[in-house]
N, C-alpha and C positions, 0 to 999 in steps of 0.2 A: 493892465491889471485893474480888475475893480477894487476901490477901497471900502467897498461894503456889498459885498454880494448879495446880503441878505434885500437888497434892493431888486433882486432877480425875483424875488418870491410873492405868492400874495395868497389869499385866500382861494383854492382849488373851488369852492360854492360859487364866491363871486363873477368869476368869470368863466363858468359854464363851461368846465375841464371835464365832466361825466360826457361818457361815450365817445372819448376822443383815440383814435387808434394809436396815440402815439403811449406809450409804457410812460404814468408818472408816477414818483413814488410820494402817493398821498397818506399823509401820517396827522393824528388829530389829538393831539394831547387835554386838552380841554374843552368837556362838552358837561351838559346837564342833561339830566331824564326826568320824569316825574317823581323820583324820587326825595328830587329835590324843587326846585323851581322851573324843570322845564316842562313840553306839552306831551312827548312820547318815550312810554312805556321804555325802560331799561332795554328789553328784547327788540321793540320797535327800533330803540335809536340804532343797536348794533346791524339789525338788517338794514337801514337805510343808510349806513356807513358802509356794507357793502357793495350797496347798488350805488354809489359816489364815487366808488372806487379805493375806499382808504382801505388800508390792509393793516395799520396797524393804529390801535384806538385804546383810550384811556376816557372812562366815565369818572368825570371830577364832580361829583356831587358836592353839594355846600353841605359840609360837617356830616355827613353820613357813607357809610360805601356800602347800603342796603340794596343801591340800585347794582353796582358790579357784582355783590354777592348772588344777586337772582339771575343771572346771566354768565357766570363765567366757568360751571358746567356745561355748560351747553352753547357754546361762543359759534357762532355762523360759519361755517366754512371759509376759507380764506379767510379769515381777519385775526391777527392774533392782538388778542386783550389784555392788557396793562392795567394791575390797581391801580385805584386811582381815588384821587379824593380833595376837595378845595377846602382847607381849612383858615376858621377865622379869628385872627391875631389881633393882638393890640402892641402899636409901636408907640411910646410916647404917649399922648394921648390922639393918634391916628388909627384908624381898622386896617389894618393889610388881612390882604388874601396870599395865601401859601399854598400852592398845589403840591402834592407829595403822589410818585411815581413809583410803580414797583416793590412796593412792600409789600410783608409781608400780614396778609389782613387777621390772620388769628394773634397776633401780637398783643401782647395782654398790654402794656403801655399803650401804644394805641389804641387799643380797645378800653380804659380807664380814661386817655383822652379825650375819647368821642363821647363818651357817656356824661366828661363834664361840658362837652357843646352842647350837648343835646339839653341839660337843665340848663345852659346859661342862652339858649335860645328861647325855651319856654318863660324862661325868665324874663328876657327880652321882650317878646311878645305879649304879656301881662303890661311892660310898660309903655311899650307902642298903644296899647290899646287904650290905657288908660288914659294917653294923651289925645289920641282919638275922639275920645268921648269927652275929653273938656274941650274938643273944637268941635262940637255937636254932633258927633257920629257913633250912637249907642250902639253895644251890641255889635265891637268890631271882633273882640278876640272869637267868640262863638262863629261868627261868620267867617272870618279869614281860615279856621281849623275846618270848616267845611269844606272852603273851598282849597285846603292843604287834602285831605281825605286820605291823612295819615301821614303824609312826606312830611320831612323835614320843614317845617317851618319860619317863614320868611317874608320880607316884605312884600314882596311879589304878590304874596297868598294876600295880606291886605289890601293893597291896590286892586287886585280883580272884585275881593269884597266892595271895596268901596264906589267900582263901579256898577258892579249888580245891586248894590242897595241905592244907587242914585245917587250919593254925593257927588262924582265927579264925572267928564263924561267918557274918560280915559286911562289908562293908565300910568301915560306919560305924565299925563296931567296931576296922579293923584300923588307922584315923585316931584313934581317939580314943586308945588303949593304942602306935600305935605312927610315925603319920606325920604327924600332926595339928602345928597352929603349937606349937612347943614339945618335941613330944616328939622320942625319939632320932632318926627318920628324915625329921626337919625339918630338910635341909641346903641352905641358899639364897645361903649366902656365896662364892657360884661367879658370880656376872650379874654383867655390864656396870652400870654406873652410871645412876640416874636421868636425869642431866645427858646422857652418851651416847647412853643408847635415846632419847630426844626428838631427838636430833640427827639421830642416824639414821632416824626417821620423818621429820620435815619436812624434812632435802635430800633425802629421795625425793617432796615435794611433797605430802605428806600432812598428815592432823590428828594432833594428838599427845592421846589421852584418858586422864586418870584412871580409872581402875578400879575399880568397886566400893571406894570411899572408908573405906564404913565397917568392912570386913571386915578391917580391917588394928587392928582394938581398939585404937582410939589415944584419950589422953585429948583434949579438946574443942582444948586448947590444941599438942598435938604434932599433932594433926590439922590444924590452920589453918597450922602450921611447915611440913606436908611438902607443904600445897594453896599455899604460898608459894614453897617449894621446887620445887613441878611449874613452878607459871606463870613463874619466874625460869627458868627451864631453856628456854622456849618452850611448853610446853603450854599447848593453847587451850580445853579441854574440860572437865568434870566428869561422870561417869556417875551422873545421877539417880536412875535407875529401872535397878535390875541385880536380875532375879526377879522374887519378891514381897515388895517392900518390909514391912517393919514398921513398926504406928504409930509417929510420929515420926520417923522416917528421912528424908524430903523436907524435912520444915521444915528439918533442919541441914543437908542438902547444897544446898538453896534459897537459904540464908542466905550459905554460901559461897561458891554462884554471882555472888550480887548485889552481895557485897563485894569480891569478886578479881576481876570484869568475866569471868569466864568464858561460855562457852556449854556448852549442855546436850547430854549424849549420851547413849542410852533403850539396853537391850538384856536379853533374856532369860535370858543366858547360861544356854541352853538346852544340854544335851549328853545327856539322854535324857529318855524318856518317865517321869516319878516321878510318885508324888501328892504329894509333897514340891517340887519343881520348879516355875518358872514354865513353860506352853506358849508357841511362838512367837509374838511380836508384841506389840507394846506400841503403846497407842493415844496419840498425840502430839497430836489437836487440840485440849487443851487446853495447849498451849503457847504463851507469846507468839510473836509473829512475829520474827523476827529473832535467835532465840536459840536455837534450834534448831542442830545441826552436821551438818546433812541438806541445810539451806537453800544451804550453800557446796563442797558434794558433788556 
């Protein structure tokens, strides 16, 4: 018997699972469009989820579901589409991300939800920028909103600015020296509450998912506080597989699942083409039966 199956699994992109005759079942719970931070089109990403082979896809846009809204009359043949949407929380005074699945998107709570991200983004952005420009970088919020060209707004949108205006000469670079967890233009004490975003997902009758768990560098024991913290709020989920996991990465978020009765949520959080990045689809049959958050989708 394996004690953690989920160790059977891995990113379906990474290991170049498209065009293989054998039947997998590729399922991809978090991805971005340009909607939000990623490089292709809402329509683009869904067709290129089909040619990967996923059949079953959730566009988790950061605080907006403008991209799923333009795409889920007219979803690609074969693939069936899940709301979807990554919304952003405040624990404590740490940002968590909450994916919410399956709801239902004309949901007026959620819809009041979204419309306070979207001012406490702009909000955000005003003081990203302003910190920008006392580290000598005028003229970021104008440029970063060009280079957003209407999406959701985010830091991603600045780092590209700031490498087309020549501060930096990457964008890894303009996170790690300048927007990164930590540095000046890590401002996240703008979101809604843990306790809230969860609310606002499930009374729109949806799943409430953790997010990339371990991305938030928490030691073993504030990690099990805020996965206590999720599932007391109503969250039903944990994201196992977010990319390309690192060894040992599943046994703790495995362990967590099986202790706190959670179920499992898979996703690529794919937003461009990298060699760094997972590709779309993550293969799920090795997952138990019944613990999957696909099975109640």
């Amino acid at each position: 018997m394996v004690d953690n199956p989920i160790l059977l699994l891995s990113s379906a992109g990474s290991l170049g699972y498209s065009g293989r005759s054998v039947e997998i079942a590729l399922i991809d719970f978090h991805t971005h469009s340009a909607a939000s931070d990623g490089t292709l089109s809402p329509r683009d990403l869904a067709d290129r989820a089909v040619s990967e082979g996923v059949r079953r896809l959730a566009i988790t846009d950061h605080d907006t579901i403008a991209g799923y809204l333009s795409v889920y009359q007219s979803v690609p043949s074969g693939l069936d589409l899940i709301s979807g949407v990554e919304l952003s929380c405040q624990w404590g005074r740490v940002g968590i991300h909450i994916v919410g699945l399956g709801f239902d998107p004309a949901s007026p709570a959620l819809l009041r939800h979204l419309e306070g991200l979207d001012k406490a983004r702009k909000d955000r952005a005003e003081k990203i920028a302003h910190t920008l420009d006392r580290n000598g970088m005028p003229g970021a919020l104008v440029g970063a909103m060009a280079v957003a060209a209407g999406a959701q707004i985010g830091r991603p949108h600045f780092a590209r600015w700031m490498v087309l205006a020549g501060h930096v000469d990457s964008e890894q670079l303009a996170f790690k020296q300048f927007l990164g967890r930590g540095k000046p233009g890590d401002i996240s004490l703008l979101w809604p509450t843990l306790d809230d975003t969860v609310a606002a997902i499930n009374g729109a009758g949806g799943v409430s998912v953790l997010a990339h768990p371990l991305d938030y560098k928490m030691t073993a024991t504030r990690l099990r506080a805020l996965t206590d913290a999720f599932r007391d709020a109503g969250g039903q989920a944990l994201e196992v597989i977010n990319g390309r996991p690192r060894p040992g990465d599943t046994d703790t978020l495995w362990r967590l699942v099986r202790e706190r009765d959670l179920q499992i949520s898979v996703g690529s959080d794919f937003h461009r083409d990298s060699p760094y990045g997972a590709g779309l689809g993550v293969d799920v049959t090795g997952i138990p039966e019944g613990m999957g958050v696909w099975e109640q989708l």
